[in-house]
C-alpha positions in Angstrom: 0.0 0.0 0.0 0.8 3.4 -0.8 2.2 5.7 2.5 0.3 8.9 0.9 -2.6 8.6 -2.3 -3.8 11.8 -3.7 -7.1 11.3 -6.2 -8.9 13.8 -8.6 -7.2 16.9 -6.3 -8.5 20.2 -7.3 -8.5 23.3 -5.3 -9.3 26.8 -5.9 -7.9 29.6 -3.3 -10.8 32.5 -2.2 -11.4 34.9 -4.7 -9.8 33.1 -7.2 -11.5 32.0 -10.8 -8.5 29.6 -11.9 -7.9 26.5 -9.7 -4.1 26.5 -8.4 -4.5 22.7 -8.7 -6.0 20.6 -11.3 -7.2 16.9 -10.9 -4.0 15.8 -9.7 -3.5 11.8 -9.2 -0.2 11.0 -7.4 1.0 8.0 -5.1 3.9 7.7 -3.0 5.1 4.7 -2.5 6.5 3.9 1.3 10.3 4.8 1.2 10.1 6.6 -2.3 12.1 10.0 -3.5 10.0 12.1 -5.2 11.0 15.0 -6.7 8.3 18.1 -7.6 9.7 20.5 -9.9 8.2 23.5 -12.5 7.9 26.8 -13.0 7.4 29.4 -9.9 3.4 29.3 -9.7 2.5 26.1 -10.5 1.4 24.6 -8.0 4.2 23.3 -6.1 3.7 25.0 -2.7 0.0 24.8 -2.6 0.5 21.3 -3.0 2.8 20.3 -0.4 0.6 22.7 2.4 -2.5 21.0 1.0 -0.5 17.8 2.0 0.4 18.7 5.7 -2.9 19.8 7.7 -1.5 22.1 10.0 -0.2 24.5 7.3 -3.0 23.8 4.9 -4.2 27.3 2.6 -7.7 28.1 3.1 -10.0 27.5 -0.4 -12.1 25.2 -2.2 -10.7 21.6 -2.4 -12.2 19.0 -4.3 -10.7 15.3 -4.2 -9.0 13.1 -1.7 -5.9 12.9 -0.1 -5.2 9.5 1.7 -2.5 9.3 4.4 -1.8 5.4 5.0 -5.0 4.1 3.4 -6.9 7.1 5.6 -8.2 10.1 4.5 -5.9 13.3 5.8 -8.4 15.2 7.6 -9.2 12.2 9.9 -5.4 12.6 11.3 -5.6 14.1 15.0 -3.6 16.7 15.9 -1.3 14.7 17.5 -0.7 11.9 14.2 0.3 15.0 12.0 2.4 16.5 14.1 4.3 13.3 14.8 4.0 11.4 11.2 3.9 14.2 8.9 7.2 16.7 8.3 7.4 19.7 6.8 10.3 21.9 6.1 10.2 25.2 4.5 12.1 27.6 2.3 13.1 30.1 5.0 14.6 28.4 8.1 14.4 31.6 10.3 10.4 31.0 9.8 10.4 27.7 11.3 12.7 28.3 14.3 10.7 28.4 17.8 12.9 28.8 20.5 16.5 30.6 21.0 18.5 27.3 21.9 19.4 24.7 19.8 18.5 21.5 22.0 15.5 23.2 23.1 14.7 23.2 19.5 15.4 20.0 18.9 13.0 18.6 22.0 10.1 21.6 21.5 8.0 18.7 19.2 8.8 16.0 21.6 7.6 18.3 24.7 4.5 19.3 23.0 3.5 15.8 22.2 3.9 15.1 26.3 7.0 12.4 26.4 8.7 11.6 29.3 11.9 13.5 29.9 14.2 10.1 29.6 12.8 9.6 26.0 13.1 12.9 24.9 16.5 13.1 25.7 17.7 9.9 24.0 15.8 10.7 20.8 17.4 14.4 20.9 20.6 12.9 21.8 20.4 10.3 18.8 19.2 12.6 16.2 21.8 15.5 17.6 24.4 12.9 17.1 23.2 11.7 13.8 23.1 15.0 12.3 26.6 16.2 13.7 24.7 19.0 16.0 27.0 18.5 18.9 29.4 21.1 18.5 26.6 23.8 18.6 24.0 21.8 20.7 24.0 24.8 23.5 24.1 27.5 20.9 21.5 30.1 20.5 19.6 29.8 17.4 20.0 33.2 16.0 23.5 33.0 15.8 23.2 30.0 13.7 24.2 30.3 10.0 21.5 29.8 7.6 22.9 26.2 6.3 22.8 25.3 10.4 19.8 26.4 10.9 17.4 24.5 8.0 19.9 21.6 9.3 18.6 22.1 12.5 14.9 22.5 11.2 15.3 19.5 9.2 16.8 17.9 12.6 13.9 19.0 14.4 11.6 17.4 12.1 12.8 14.1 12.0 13.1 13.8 15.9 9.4 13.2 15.6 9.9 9.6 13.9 7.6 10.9 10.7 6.9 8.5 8.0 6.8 11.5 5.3 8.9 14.6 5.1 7.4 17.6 3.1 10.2 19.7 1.7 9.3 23.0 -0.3 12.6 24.7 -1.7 14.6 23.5 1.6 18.0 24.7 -0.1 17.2 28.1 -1.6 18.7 30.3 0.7 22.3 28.0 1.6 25.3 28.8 -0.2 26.3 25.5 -2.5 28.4 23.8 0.3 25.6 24.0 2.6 23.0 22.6 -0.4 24.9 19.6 -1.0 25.3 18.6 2.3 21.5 18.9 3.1 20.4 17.1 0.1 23.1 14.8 1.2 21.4 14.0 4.3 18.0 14.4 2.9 19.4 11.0 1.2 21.0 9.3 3.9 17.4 9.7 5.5 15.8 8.4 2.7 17.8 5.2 2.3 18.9 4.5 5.7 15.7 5.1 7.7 13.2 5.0 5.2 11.4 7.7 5.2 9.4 9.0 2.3 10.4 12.2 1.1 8.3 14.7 -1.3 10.8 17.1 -2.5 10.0 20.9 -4.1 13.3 22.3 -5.8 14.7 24.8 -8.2 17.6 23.6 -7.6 17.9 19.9 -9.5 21.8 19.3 -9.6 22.0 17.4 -6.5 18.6 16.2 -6.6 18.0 14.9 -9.9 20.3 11.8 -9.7 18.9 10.3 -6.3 15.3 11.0 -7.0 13.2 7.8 -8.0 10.5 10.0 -9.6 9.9 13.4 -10.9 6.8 15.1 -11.0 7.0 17.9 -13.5 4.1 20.5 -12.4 3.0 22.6 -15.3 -0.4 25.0 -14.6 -1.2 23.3 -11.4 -1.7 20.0 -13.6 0.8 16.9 -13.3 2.4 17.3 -17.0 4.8 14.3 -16.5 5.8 11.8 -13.6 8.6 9.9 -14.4 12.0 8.9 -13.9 14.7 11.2 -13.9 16.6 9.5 -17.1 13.6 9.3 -18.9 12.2 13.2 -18.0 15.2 14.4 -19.2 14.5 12.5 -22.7 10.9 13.8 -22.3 11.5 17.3 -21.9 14.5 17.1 -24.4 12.5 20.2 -26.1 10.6 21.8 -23.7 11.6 25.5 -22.5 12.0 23.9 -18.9 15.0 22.0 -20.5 16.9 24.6 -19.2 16.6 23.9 -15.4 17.5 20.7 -15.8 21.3 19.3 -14.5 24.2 20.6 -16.7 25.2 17.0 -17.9 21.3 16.7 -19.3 21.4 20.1 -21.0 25.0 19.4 -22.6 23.7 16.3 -23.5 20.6 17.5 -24.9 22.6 20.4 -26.8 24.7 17.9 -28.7 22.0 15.8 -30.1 23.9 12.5 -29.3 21.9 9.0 -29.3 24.1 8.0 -25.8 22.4 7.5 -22.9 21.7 10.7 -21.2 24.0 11.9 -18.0 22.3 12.8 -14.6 25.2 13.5 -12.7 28.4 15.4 -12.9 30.4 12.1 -12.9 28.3 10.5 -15.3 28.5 14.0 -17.2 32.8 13.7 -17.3 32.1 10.6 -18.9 29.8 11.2 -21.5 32.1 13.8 -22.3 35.8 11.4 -22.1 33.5 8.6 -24.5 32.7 10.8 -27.3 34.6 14.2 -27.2 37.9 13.6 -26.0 39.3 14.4 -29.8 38.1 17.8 -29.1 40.1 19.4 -25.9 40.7 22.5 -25.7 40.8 25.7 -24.1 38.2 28.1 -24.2 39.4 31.7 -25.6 37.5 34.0 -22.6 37.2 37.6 -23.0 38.8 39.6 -20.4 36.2 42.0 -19.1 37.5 45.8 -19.7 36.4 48.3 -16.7 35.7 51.6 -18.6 33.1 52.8 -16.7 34.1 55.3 -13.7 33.7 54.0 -10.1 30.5 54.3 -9.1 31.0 53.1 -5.4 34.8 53.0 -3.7 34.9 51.5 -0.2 38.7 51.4 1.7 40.0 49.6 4.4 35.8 49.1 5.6 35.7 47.1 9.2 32.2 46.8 10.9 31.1 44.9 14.0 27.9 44.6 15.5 29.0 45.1 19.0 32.0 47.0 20.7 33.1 43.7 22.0 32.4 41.1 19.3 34.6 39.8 16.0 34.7 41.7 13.0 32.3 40.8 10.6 34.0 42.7 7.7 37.8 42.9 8.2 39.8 45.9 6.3 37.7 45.5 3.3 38.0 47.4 0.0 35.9 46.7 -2.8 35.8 49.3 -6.4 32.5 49.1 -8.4 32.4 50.7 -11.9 29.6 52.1 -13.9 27.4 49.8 -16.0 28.9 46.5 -14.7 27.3 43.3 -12.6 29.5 42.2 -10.1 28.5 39.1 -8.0 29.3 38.2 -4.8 29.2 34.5 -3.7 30.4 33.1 0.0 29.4 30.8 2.6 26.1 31.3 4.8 27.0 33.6 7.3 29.9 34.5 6.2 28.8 38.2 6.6 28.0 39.0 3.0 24.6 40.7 3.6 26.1 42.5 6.3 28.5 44.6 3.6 25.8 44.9 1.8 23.9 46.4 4.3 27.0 48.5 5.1 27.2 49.7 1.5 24.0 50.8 1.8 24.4 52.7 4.6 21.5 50.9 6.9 24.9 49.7 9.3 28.1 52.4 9.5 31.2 50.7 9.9 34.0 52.0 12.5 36.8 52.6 10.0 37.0 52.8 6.5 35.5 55.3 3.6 32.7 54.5 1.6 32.5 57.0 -1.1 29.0 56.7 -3.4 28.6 58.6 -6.9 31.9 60.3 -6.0 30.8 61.7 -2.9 31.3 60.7 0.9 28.5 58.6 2.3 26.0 60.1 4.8 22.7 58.7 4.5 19.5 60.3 3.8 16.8 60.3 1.6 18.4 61.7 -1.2 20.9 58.6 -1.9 17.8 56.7 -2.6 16.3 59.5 -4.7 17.4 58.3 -8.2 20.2 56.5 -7.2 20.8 53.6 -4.6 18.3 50.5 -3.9 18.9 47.5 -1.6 16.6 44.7 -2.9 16.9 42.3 0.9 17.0 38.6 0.8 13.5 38.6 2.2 11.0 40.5 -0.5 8.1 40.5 2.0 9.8 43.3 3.8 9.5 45.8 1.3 5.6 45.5 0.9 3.1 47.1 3.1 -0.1 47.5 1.1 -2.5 44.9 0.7 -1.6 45.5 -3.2 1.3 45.2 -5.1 -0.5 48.5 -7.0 -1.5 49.9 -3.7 2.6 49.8 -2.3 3.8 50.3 -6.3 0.9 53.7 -6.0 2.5 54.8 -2.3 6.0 54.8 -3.9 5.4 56.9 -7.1 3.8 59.3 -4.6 6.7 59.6 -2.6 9.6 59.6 -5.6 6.5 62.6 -7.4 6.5 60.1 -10.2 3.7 59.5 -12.8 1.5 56.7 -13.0 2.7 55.5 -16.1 5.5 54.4 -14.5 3.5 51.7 -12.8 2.1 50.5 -16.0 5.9 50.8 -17.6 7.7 48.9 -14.7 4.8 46.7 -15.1 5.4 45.6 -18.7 8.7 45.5 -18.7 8.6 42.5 -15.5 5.7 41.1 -17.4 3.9 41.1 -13.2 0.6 42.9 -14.6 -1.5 39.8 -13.3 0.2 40.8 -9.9 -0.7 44.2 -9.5 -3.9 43.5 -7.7 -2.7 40.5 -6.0 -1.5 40.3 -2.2 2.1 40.6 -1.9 2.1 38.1 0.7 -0.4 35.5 -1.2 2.5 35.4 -4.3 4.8 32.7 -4.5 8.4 33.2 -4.0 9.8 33.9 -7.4 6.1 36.4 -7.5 7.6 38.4 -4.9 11.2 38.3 -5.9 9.8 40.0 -9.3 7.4 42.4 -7.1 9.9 43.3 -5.4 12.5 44.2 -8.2 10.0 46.2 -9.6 9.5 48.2 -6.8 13.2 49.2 -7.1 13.1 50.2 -10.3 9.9 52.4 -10.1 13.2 54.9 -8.8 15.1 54.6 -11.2 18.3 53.2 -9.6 22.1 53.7 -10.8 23.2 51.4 -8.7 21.2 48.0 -7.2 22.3 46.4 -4.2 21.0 42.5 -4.6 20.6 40.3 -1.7 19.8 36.6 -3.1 17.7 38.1 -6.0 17.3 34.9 -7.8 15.8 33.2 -4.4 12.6 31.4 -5.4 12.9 32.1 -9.2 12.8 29.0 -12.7 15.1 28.8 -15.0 12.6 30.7 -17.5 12.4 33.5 -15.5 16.3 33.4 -14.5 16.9 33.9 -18.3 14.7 37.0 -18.6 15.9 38.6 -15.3 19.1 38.2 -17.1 17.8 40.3 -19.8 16.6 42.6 -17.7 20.4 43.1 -15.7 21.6 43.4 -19.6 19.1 46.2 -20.3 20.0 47.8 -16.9 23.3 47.8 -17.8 23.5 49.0 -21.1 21.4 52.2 -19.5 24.2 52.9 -17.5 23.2 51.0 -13.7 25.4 49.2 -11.9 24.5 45.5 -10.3 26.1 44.5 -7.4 24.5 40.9 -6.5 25.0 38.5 -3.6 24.2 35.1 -4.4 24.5 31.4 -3.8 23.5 30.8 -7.5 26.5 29.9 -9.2 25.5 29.0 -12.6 23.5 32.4 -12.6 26.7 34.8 -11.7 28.7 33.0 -14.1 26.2 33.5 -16.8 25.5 37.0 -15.3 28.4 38.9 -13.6 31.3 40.9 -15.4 33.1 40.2 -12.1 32.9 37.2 -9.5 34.3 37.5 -6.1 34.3 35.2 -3.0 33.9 36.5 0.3 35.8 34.8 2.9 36.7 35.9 6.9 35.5 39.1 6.6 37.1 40.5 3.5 37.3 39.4 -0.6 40.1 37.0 -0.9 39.9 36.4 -4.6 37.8 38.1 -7.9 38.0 38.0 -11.6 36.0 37.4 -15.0 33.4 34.3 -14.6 35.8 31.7 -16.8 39.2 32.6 -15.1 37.2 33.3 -11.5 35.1 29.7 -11.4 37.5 27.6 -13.4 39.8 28.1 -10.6 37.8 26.8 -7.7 36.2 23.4 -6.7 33.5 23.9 -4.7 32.4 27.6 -6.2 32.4 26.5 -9.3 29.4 25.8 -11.9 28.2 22.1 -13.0 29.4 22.5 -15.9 33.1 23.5 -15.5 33.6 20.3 -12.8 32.1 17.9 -15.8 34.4 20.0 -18.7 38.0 21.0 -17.2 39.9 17.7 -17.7 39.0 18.9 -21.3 38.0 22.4 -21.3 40.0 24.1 -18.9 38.1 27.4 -18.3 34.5 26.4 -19.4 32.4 27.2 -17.2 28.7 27.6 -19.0 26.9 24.5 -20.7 26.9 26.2 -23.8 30.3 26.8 -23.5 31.1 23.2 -23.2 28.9 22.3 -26.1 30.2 24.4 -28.7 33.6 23.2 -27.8 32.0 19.8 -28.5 30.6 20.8 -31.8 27.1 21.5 -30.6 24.7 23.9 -30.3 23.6 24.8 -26.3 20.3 25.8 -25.5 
């Protein structure tokens, strides 16, 4: 028997014509890897909620969902809680208490255990997950890999059969991603449990899955293996997203077997392109533009007494470039944004904007500064994105056609009227970019900007940074998406004890490391030294990349 059964599901949220689902038919089998992937706004969340009662949206549903041969809604309280996981996108959501072992027994407290269990279950899964060297530490000083380990830990204390996962790795840097979807698997195989699975991220995922479920307009397009999705979807725009030894395979029109991993990847590429190695001839990026922002010697600490977050550091950005950022969770990377925005002032150092010493104020937002923040929600607080767009263009004394022109150009018009809260993730990520550009920027602060967003739309917010640039704005992005920077960025850097250690073009900058470093440069560089893009691999093997 099936652990969970989902028949003819349907459901409609309030006030909504278009059902978010459509007659959806899935089964899980007990111990199964499924993988749910598709564009932002299909479905996937709603699904996943719908799936664990406690978090389940209000609206119409139609259907049935069977837990263990049983419908859902019979589950008490105390079954969910216990046999039903779910971990979310933003780990600083789920955490409930300020110490780490107190969040590890909160469930098992609640459910009313005695004291000697809860401490050999807390010590077990503490001891499984490699918690004890921060087992008295206080959650908020936690990095944000630690802490979705720790939610993730705090899950599984409960014993559940299923574990609900929507988008668990968005926000960790790739270090931290691997190592969760690496114990995501060691959970799977070791103890069983059945894991549902959203992600954007398929690299790591798509090779261990046992099924993919391919959402596509809240309707169940395919649900296959990953080989044979990959042959399926050989031609479909969301080609794109899937792993780079799938999209060089499918770029190069071969009748082999197609790659899922990156070792699988090198030897596709050893079997039937090893006549072809080569270097890549890179173009060096030229800085022409003037220096738009100049910080020297910068060191900042939160408190008189505590380390130094940023250490002596001096960073140069020039007019009409995008310059990316990429680090390790906690490493202190939104602080200096933060700092170059002037919300934090550091105790030594210049930071000089435009040309001119920074002071704060109004006016180096007027037509000039924005700080998108790795949480969107935060910069909405109408009950419209038109309302908060409306609120804005009052306070810049811009026209109303700039609405309608921001609008168009993000392609959000079906979002105006919308609640920013009741978007999904890549929704608000584009709500929220738009609300920065209804100033105009000349330069754009970027904290995680591609958090939440599909492939498809990662291509045309790459268009859009293009545009941007070529009308004279500068980019400065911090991310943990490295195939994005390397597609994106005129400049990468890595930020590393407080300070940038190393920076350069994309090819010289990621073809140098092992662990920052794209897909598609660890599958190519015993052949291709500095390739670092797909379809920079395929055109060195004769193909044509999509």
């Amino acid at each position: 028997m099936e652990l969970l059964e989902i028949k003819d599901l349907s459901f409609t949220y309030p006030d909504r014509d278009v059902p978010a689902l459509r007659s959806l038919a899935l089964r899980l089998p007990r111990g199964s890897f499924t993988l749910l992937c598709g564009a932002s706004g299909c479905g996937k969340t709603t699904l996943l909620r719908l799936l664990k009662p406690e978090t389940a949206p209000r609206g119409t549903l139609q259907g049935a969902i069977l837990y263990d041969g049983r419908p859902l809604d019979t589950l008490d309280a105390r079954e969910s809680a216990a046999r039903i996981g779910f971990v979310g996108q933003f780990p600083d959501e789920q955490l409930v208490t300020d110490k780490v072992w107190h969040e590890l027994a909160f469930g098992l407290e609640n459910l009313g255990l005695p004291n000697a269990d809860i401490r050999r279950r807390v010590g077990e899964m503490a001891s499984y997950f490699g918690i004890q060297d921060w087992y008295h530490r206080e959650t908020d000083r936690l990095s944000g890999g630690q802490k979705q380990l720790l939610n993730l830990a705090s899950v599984m204390v409960m014993n559940p059969s299923l574990l609900l996962l929507d988008e668990p790795t968005a926000q960790l840097d790739p270090i931290a991603a691997a190592d969760f979807i690496a114990t995501l698997r060691r959970l799977n195989r070791e103890l069983g449990v059945t894991v549902l699975l959203s992600e954007h991220r398929l690299e790591e995922v798509f090779p261990i899955a046992d099924r993919v479920v391919f959402l596509q307009d809240g309707c169940i397009a395919q649900c296959l293996p990953p080989r044979e999705l990959c042959g399926a979807l050989r031609t479909h725009s969301f080609a794109q997203a899937l792993p780079a030894a799938a999209r060089i395979w499918s770029a190069l029109q071969t009748d082999a077997p197609c790659p899922m991993s990156v070792r699988e990847g090198r030897e596709f590429l050893q079997s039937h392109f090893s006549d072809r190695a080569g270097a890549l001839v890179a173009e060096q990026a030229a800085q022409t533009g003037e220096a738009v922002l100049e910080a020297k010697d910068i060191g900042f600490r939160y408190e008189k007494d505590a380390p130094d977050v940023l250490r002596g550091l001096s960073l140069t950005l020039y007019g009409g470039e995008i310059f990316a950022l990429l680090g390790a969770n906690g490493s202190g990377k939104t602080t200096l944004l933060n700092v170059l925005a002037g919300l934090e002032r550091p105790y030594q150092g210049t930071l000089r904007i435009f040309g001119k010493k920074q002071k704060g104020g109004r006016a180096l937002y007027h037509h000039g500064l924005t700080l998108l923040p790795q949480d969107p929600k935060c910069l909405f607080l109408q009950d419209s994105v038109r309302e908060d767009y409306r609120q804005l263009l009052a306070a810049m004394q811009e026209p109303e056609a700039r609405l309608t022109e921001v609008a168009q150009r993000l392609q959000i018009e079906h979002l105006l009227d919308r609640h920013p809260y009741d978007l999904s993730g890549g929704e608000q990520q584009k709500c929220a970019l738009g609300k920065l550009l209804l100033t105009r920027p000349r330069l754009m602060l970027m904290d995680e900007p591609t958090k939440g967003m599909d492939a498809a739309y990662k291509q045309e917010f790459l268009s859009l940074l293009r545009q941007l640039r070529q009308e004279g704005c500068t980019v400065a992005l911090v991310t943990h998406d490295v195939e994005f920077a390397a597609e994106a960025a005129d400049r990468c850097a890595l930020f590393f004890d407080g300070e940038i250690i190393a920076h350069g073009t994309p090819n010289a900058f990621f073809s140098g490391n092992y662990f920052y470093t794209t897909a598609a440069s660890r599958i190519a560089r015993s052949l291709f030294p500095n390739a670092v893009l797909c379809r920079e691999v395929a055109a060195l093997c004769g193909g044509e990349a999509r």
